[in-house]
C-alpha positions as a Markdown table, in Angstrom:
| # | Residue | x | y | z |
|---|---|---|---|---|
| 1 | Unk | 5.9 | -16.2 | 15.0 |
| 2 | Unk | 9.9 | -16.1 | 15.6 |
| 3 | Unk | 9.1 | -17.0 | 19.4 |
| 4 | Unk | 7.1 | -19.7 | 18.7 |
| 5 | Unk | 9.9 | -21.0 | 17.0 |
| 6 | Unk | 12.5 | -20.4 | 18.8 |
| 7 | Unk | 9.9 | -22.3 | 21.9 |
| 8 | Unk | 9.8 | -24.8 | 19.9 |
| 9 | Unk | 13.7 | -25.5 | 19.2 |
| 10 | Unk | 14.1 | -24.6 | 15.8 |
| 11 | Unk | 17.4 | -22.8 | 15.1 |
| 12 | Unk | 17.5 | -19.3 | 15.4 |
| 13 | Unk | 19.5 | -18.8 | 11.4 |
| 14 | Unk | 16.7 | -20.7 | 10.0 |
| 15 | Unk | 14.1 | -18.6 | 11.7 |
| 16 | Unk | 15.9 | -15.5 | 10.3 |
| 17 | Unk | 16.4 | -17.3 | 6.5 |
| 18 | Unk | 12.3 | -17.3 | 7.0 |
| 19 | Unk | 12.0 | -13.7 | 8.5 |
| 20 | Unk | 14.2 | -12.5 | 5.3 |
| 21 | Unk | 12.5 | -14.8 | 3.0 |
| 22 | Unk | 8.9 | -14.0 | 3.7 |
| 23 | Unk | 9.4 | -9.9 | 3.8 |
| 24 | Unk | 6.5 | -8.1 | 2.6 |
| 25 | Unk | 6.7 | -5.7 | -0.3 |
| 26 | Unk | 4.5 | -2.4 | 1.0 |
| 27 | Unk | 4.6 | -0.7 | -2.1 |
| 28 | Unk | 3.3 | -3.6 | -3.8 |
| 29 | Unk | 0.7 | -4.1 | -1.4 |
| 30 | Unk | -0.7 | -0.3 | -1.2 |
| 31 | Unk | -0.7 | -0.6 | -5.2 |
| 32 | Unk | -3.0 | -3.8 | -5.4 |
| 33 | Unk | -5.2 | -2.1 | -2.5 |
| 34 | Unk | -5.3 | 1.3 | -4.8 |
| 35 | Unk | -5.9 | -1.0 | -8.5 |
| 36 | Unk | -9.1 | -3.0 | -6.2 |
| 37 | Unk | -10.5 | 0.6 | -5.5 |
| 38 | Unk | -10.0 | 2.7 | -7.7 |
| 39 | Unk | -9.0 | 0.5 | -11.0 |
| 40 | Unk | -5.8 | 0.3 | -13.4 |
| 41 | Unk | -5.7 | 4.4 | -14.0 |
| 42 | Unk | -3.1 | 5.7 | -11.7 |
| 43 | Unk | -3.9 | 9.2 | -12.1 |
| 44 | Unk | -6.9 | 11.5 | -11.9 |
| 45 | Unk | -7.7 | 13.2 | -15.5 |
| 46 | Unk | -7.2 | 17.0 | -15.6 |
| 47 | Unk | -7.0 | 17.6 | -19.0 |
| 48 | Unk | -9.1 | 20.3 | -19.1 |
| 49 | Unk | -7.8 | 23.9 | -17.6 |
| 50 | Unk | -10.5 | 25.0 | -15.5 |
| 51 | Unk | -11.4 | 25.6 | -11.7 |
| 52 | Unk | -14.7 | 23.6 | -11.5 |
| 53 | Unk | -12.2 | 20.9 | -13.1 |
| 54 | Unk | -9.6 | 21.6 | -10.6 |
| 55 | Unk | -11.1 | 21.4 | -7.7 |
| 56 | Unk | -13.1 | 18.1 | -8.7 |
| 57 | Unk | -9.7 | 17.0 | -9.4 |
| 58 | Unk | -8.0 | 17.5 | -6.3 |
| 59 | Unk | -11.2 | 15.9 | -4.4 |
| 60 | Unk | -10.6 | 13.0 | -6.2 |
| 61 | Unk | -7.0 | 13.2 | -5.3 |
| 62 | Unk | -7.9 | 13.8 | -1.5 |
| 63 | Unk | -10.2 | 11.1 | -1.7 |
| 64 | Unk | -7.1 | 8.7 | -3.0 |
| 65 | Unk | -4.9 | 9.6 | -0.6 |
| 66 | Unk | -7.0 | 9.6 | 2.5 |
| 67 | Unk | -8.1 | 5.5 | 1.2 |
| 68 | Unk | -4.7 | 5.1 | 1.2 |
| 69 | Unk | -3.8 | 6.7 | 4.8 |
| 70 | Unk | -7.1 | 5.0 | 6.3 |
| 71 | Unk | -5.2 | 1.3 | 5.4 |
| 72 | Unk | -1.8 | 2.7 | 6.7 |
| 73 | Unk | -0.2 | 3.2 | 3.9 |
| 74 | Unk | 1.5 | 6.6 | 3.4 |
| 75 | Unk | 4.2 | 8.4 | 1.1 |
């Protein structure tokens, strides 16, 4: 985008005013991809203290964070 600009004549402080202006908020971005998916809950209920629990638990968790990793977005 900035070298089509700049082709075009525009001054280079404007094109970084835009580059500054129009910076994209990751976090934001990975949250609104997670809430689509998976809902509003942000965490995975382990309430009860057991292994069949646990391990469904931590599935789910694997599951989260590989839908995360698969769009790029990581920790």
């Amino acid at each position: 985008m900035a070298n089509e600009l700049e082709q075009k004549g525009i001054c280079a402080t404007i094109i970084q005013n835009l580059r500054e202006s129009c910076e994209i908020d990751w976090y934001l971005q990975a949250q609104l991809a997670y809430n689509m998916r998976f809902g509003d809950k942000h965490s995975v209920d382990g309430s009860i203290d057991s292994k069949l629990n646990k391990k469904v638990v931590q599935k789910e968790q694997a599951k989260r964070v590989r839908f995360l990793a698969n769009r790029s977005y990581s920790n």
